[in-house]
C-alpha positions as CSV (number, residue, x, y, z in Angstrom):
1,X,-114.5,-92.0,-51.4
2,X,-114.4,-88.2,-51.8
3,X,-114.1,-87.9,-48.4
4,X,-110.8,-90.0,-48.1
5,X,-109.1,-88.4,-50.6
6,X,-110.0,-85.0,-49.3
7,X,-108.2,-86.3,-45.9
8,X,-105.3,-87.9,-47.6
9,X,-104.6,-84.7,-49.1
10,X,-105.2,-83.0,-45.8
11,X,-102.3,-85.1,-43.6
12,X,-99.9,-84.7,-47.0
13,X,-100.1,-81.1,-47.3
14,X,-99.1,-81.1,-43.1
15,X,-96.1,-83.3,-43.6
16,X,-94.8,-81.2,-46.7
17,X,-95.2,-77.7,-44.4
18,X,-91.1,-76.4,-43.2
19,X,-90.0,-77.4,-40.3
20,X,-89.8,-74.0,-38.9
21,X,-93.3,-74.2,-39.3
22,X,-93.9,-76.9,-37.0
23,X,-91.4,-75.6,-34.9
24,X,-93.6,-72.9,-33.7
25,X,-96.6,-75.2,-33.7
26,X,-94.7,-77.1,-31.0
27,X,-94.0,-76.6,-27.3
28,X,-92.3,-74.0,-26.5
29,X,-89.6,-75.1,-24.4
30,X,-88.6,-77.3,-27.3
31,X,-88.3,-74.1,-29.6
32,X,-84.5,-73.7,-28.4
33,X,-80.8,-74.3,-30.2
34,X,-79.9,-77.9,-29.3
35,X,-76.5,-77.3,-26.8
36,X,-73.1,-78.6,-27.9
37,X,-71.5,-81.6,-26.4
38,X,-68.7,-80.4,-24.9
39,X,-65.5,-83.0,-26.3
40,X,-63.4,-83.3,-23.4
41,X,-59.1,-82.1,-24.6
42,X,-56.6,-84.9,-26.0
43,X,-54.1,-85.6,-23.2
44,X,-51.2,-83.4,-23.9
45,X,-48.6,-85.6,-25.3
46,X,-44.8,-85.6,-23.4
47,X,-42.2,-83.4,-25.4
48,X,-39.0,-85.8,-26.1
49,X,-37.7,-83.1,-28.0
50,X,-34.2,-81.6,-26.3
51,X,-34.1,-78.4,-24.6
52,X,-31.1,-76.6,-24.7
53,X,-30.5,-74.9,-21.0
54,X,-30.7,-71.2,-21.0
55,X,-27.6,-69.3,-20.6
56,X,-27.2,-67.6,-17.1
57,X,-26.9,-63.9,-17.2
58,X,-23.6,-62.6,-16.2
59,X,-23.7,-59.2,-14.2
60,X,-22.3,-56.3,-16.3
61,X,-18.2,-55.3,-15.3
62,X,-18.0,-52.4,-13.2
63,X,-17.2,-49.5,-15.2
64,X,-13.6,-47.6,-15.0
65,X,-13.1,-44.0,-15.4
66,X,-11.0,-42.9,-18.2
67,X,-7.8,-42.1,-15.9
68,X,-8.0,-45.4,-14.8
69,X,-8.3,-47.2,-17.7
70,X,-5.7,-45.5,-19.0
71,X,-3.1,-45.7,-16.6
72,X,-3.7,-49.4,-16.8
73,X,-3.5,-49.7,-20.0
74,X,-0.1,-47.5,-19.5
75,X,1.4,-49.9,-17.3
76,X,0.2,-52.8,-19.6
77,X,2.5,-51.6,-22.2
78,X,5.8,-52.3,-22.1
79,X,8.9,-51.4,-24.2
80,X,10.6,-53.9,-26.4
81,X,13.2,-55.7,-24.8
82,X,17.2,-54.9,-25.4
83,X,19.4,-56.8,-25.3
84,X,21.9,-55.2,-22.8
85,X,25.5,-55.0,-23.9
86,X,28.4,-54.1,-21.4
87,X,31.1,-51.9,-21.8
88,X,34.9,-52.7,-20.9
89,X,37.3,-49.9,-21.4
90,X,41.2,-50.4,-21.1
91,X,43.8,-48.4,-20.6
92,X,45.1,-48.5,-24.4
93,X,42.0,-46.6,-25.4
94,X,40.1,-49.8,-26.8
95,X,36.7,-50.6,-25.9
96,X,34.7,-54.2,-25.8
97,X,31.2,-54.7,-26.2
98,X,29.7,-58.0,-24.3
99,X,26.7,-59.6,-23.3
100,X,28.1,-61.3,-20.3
101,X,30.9,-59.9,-17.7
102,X,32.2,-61.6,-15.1
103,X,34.9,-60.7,-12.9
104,X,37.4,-64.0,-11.4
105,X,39.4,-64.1,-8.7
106,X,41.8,-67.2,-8.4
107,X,43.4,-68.0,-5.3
108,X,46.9,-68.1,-7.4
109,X,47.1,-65.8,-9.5
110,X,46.0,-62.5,-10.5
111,X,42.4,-61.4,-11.1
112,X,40.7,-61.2,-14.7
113,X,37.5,-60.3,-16.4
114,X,36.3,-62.9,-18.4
115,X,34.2,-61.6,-21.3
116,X,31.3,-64.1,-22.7
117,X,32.9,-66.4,-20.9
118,X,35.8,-66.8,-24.0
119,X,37.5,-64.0,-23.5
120,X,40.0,-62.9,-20.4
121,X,41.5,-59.6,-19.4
122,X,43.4,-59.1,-17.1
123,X,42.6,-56.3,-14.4
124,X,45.7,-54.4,-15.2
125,X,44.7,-53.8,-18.3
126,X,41.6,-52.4,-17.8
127,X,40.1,-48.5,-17.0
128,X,36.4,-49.2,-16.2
129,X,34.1,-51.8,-16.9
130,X,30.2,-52.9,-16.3
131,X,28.2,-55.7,-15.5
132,X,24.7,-56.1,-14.3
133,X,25.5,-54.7,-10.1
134,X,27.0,-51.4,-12.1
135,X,29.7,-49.2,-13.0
136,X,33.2,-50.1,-12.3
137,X,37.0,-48.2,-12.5
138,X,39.8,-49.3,-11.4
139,X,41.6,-46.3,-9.7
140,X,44.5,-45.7,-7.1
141,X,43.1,-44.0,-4.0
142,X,44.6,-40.6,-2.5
143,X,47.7,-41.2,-0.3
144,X,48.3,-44.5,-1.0
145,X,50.3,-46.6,-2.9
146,X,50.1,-47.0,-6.2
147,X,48.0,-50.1,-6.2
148,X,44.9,-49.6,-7.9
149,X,41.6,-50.6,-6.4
150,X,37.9,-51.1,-8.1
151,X,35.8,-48.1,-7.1
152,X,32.2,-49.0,-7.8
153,X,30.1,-45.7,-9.3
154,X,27.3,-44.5,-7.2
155,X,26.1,-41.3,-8.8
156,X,27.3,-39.4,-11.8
157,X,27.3,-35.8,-12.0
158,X,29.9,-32.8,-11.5
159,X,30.4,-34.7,-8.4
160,X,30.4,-38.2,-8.7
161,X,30.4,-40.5,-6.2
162,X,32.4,-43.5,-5.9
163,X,32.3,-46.7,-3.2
164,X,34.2,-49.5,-2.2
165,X,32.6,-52.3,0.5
166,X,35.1,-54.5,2.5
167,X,34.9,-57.0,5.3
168,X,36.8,-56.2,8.7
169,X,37.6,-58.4,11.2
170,X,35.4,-57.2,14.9
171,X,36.8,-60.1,17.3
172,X,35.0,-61.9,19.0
173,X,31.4,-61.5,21.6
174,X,28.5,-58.9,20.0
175,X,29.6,-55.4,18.9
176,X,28.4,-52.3,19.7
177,X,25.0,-50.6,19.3
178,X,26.0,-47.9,17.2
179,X,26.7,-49.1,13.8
180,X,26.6,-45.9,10.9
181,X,29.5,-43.6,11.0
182,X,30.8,-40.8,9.2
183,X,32.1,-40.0,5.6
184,X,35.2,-41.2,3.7
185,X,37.8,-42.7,5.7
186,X,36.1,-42.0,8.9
187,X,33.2,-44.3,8.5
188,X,31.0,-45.4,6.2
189,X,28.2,-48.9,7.1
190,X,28.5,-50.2,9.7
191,X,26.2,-52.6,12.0
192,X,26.5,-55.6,14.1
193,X,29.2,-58.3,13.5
194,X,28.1,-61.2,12.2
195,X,29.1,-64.7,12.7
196,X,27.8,-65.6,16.3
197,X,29.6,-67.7,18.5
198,X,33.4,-67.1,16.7
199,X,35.1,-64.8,15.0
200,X,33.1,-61.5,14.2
201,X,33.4,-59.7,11.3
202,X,31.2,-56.2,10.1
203,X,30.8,-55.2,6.6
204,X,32.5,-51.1,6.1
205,X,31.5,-48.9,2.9
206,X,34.4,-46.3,2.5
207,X,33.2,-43.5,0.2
208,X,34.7,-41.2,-2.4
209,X,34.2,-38.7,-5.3
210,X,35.6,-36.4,-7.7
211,X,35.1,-33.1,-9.5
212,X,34.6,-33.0,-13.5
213,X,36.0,-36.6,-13.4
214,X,39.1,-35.2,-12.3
215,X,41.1,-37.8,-9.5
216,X,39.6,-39.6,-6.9
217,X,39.5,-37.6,-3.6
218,X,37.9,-38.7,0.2
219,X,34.4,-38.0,0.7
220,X,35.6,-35.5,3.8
221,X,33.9,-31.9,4.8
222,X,37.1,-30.3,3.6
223,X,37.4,-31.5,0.5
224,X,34.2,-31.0,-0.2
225,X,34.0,-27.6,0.7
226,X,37.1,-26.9,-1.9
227,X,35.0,-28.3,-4.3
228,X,32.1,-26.6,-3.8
229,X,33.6,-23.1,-2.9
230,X,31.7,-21.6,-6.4
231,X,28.1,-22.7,-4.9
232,X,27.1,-20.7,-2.4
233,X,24.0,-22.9,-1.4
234,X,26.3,-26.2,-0.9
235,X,29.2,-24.7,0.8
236,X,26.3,-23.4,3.7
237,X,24.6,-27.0,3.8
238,X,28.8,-27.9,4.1
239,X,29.4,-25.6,6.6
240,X,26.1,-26.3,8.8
241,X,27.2,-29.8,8.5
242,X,30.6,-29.1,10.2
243,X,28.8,-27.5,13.0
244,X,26.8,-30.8,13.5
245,X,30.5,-32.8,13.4
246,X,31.6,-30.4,15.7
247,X,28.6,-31.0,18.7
248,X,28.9,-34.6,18.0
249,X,32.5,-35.2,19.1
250,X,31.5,-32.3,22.1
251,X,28.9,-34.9,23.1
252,X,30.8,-38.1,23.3
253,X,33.8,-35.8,24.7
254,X,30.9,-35.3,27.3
255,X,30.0,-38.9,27.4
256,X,33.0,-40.2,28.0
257,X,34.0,-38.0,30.9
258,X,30.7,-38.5,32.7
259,X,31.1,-42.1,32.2
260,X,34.4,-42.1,33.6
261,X,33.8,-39.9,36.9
262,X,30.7,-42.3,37.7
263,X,32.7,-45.4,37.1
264,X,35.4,-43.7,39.6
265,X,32.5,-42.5,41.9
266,X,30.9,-45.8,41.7
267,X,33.8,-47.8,42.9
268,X,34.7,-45.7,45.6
269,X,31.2,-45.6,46.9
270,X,31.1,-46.9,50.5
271,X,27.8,-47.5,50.5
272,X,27.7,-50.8,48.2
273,X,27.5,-51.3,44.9
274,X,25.3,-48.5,43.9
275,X,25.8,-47.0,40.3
276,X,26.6,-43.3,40.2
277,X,23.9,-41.4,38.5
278,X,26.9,-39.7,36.1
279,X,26.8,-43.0,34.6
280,X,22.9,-42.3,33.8
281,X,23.5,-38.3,33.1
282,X,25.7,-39.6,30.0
283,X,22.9,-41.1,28.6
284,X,21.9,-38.0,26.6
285,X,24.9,-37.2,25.4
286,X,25.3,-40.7,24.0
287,X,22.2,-40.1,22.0
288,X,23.1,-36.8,20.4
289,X,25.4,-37.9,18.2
290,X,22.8,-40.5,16.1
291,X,20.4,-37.6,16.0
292,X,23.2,-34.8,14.5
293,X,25.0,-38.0,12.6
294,X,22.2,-38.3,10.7
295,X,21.6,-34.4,10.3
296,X,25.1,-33.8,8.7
297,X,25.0,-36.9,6.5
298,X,21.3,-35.6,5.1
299,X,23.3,-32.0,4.4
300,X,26.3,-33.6,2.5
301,X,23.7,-35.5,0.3
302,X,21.8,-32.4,-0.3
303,X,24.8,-30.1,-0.9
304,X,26.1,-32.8,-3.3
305,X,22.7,-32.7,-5.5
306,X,22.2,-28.9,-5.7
307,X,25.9,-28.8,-6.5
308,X,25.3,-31.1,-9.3
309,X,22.0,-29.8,-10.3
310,X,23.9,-26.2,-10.7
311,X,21.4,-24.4,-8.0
């Protein structure tokens, strides 16, 4: 009985012992952490959400420089808008202010400006007047009759310059090849006729001027080297001019004479119809006058503006 009781107490006092206890008392391959079961990761659920696109990048401007962006923003400014009013002057002294000038030309009866289209004057009436092609006075011209004519305004100054345009009648077939000619009543612009087929007609600008808005004289060498006689500078540009006149009419004197002795050579030519070479030797001389033509009309322009510019 003792002995049972001594064992019972044996086999309770080894259950009671900690488990580390028995841990070490054991194998020891089995004295190791137990490993975590790895839980395998929730399927990642589909985003329903909206995604707003991303915004492409947009390349930076170039940049300007400072004189460029200046100048443009120069040219981006504008000034405030007139309105434009025209002046008509008559002869009484009066002037008229209007937005809109027109000039009418009836085929019975005499010509009128019409004023806002309300109010009419007649031509005879009137000193100068504008509208939106320019300047305008009605003027008689030098050695005429007294009849005036509109003059249109070119250029203002101590000499001002003065125009009229009018069509001529050319006849008929093409015209000529050489179509500028000189100043004043001599020439003006020229060109070829037009109107193919029938009558041919060409389109002349006569010029004029005057001094200190005195009368209305031709646009010739000699008047305007009375004009100019207190500027040195103009009356030598004048003069050099003259010289140029002067070699052109030599040359088409020339011209013409070789033209004629080959046309005279060419018909009494026995050997057929072979063209004389004086008809080719006038050649050059045909061509001198459009390079001094437009010599003395660049020394005229010239002369005028230092004239008026008090060089």
């Amino acid at each position: 009985m003792l002995y049972r009781s001594a064992l019972l107490l044996v086999l309770g006092s080894y259950w009671l012992l900690p488990a580390t206890t028995q841990a070490q008392d054991g194998p020891r391959q089995l004295n190791t952490l137990p490993t975590p079961t790895t839980v395998p990761p929730a399927p990642a659920r589909p985003d329903t959400t909206t995604r707003r696109p991303t915004p492409r990048q947009l390349a930076a401007p170039p940049t300007l420089p400072d004189s460029v962006r200046q100048q443009q923003q120069q040219r981006a400014v504008l000034p405030p808008a007139n309105t434009t009013r025209y002046s008509v002057g008559l002869k009484s002294g009066q002037v008229y202010k209007a937005y809109d000038v027109l000039i009418k030309q009836p085929l019975l009866g005499r010509s009128f400006l019409l004023l806002d289209g309300q109010q009419r004057l007649d031509l005879d009436q009137v000193r100068y007047y504008e509208d939106e092609t320019g300047f305008y006075v009605r003027t008689t011209l030098p050695g005429r009759s007294s009849r005036e004519t509109t003059l249109r305004r070119d250029k203002v100054g101590r000499l001002s310059l003065y125009s009229i345009t009018s069509t001529q009648y050319a006849g008929n077939g093409m015209g000529g090849p050489f179509g500028y000619g000189g100043y004043g009543r001599y020439g003006g612009y020229g060109g070829y006729p037009y109107g193919m087929g029938g009558p041919m007609y060409r389109t002349t600008k006569t010029e004029y001027f005057s001094k200190d808005n005195g009368p209305i004289e031709d646009l010739s060498l000699r008047n305007l080297l009375l004009a100019t006689a207190d500027n040195q500078a103009a009356t030598n540009l004048l003069l050099q001019a003259r010289q140029y006149q002067t070699y052109t009419t030599l040359s088409y004197v020339a011209a013409g004479g070789l033209l004629v002795a080959g046309l005279v050579s060419t018909l009494n030519s026995n050997t057929g119809p072979a063209i004389s070479p004086l008809m080719y030797g006038s050649l050059p001389f045909l061509i001198v006058p459009l390079v001094l033509g437009g010599k003395s009309q660049n020394n005229v322009r010239q002369a005028i503006s230092i004239y008026n510019r008090g060089l």
